[in-house]
N, C-alpha and C positions, 0 to 999 in steps of 0.2 A: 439388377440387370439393366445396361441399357441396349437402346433401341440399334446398336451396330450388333450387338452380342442376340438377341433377337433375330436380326436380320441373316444372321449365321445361323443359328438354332434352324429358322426356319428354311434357308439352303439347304441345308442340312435332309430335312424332311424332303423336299422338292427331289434332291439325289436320290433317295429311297424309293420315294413316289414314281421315278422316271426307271430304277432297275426294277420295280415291281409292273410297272406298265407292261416293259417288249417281255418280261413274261408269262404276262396274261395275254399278249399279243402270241407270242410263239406255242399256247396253248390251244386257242383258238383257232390256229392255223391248222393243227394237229387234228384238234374234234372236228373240223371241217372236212378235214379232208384231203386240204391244198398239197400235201405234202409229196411232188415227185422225186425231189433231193431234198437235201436239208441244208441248200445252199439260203433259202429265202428266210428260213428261221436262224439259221446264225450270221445273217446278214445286216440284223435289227443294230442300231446306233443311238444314243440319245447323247445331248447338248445341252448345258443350262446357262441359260442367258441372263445375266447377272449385270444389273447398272444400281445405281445408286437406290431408286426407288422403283423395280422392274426385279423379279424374277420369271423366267418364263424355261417350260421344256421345251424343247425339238427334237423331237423321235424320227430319224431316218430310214428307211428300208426302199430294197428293189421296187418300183413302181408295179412289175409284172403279177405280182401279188394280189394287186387292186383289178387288176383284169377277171379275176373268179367272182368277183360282185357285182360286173356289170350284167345287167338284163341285154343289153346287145352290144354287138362288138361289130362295127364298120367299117372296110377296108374298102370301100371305095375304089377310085385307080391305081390305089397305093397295093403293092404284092406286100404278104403277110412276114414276117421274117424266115428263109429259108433256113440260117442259121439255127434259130431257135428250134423248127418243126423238125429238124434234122437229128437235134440235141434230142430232142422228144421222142422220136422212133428207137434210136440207139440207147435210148434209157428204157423205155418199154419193151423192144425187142423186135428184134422181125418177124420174129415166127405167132406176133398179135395181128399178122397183114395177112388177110389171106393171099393176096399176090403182086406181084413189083411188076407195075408198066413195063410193057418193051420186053421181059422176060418169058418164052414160052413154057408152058407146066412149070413145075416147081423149085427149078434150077435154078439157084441165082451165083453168076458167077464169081462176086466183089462184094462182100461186106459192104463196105464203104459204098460203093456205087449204089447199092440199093438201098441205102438208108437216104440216101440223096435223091435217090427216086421216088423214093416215098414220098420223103419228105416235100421236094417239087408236088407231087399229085396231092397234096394236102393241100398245099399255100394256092394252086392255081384253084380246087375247089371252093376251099374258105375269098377266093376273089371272085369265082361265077356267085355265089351265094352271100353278097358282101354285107346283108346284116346274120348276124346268128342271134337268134330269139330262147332267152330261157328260160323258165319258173320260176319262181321265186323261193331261193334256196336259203333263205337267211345270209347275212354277211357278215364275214368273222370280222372283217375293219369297224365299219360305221357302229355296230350292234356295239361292238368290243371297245372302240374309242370312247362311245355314250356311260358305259358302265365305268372308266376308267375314270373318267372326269367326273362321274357322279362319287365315286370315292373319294380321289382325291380333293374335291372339295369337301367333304367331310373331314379330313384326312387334316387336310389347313386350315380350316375355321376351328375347329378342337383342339386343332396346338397352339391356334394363331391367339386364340380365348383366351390360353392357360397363361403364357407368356405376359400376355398385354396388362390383364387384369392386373397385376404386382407390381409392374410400372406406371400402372395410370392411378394405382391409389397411391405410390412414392412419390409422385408428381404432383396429387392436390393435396397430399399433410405438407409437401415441401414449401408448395404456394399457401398456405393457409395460416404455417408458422410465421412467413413475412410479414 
């Protein structure tokens, strides 16, 4: 075996290694918790960066993800995304509010208009209150990246072993024949 055929063998392993990461990545996400669609967990992408003496992954996903690990979150002068808090009421539901600004008793006239409202009374709250302080709830990313890299380096030095070993003893019978 040479060392291009090798270098495929272990590509090989690194592709493996990169579909079994986003799904221990999108497991994680699940026992967490994070799960409001299931936009975030089939959003997971990976890349492998391949040069002559370089292989490397790139695992892609939503950033918004990484927001459930942080200990604070600050908005500052910056307003929170309306869009998104909007997306979030109409996914929860209205009837989880006990009541829509501007609205008298329990009537609300427009769908839409009140999920828009909501969602306004949220983002101008989360900006009166611009850090939000949490516990520490464990983190499906950081915990789960650590565990992932602790494999797959196992994962390559045990195959990386198996491979080398056969070639680096063809290598000094070959020189030792000279």
């Amino acid at each position: 075996m040479e060392l291009n055929e090798i270098y495929d063998d272990l590509a090989d392993l690194v592709e493996e290694i990169a579909r079994d990461a986003i799904k221990r990545f999108q497991d994680y996400i699940q026992q967490y918790g994070i799960v409001l669609t299931d936009q975030l967990k089939r959003d997971f992408q990976y890349h492998i960066l391949r040069t002559a003496t370089t292989l490397a992954i790139e695992i892609d996903f939503r950033q918004y993800g990484r927001f459930k690990d942080m200990a604070q979150l600050r908005y500052g002068a910056h307003m929170p995304p309306i869009d998104a808090m909007e997306f979030f009421v109409e996914k929860v539901g209205l009837d989880r509010f006990a009541y829509v600004l501007g609205y008298k008793g329990r009537a609300v006239p427009t769908v839409n208009n009140a999920a828009r409202r909501i969602a306004w009374a949220i983002s101008i709250g989360r900006r009166k209150v611009p850090s939000v302080r949490r516990g520490y709830r464990g983190t499906w990313y950081n915990s789960g990246k650590m565990a992932m890299i602790r494999q797959a380096q196992k994962q390559l030095s045990s195959r990386y072993s198996e491979l080398i070993a056969p070639y680096l003893a063809r290598k000094i019978e070959e020189g030792v024949d000279d």
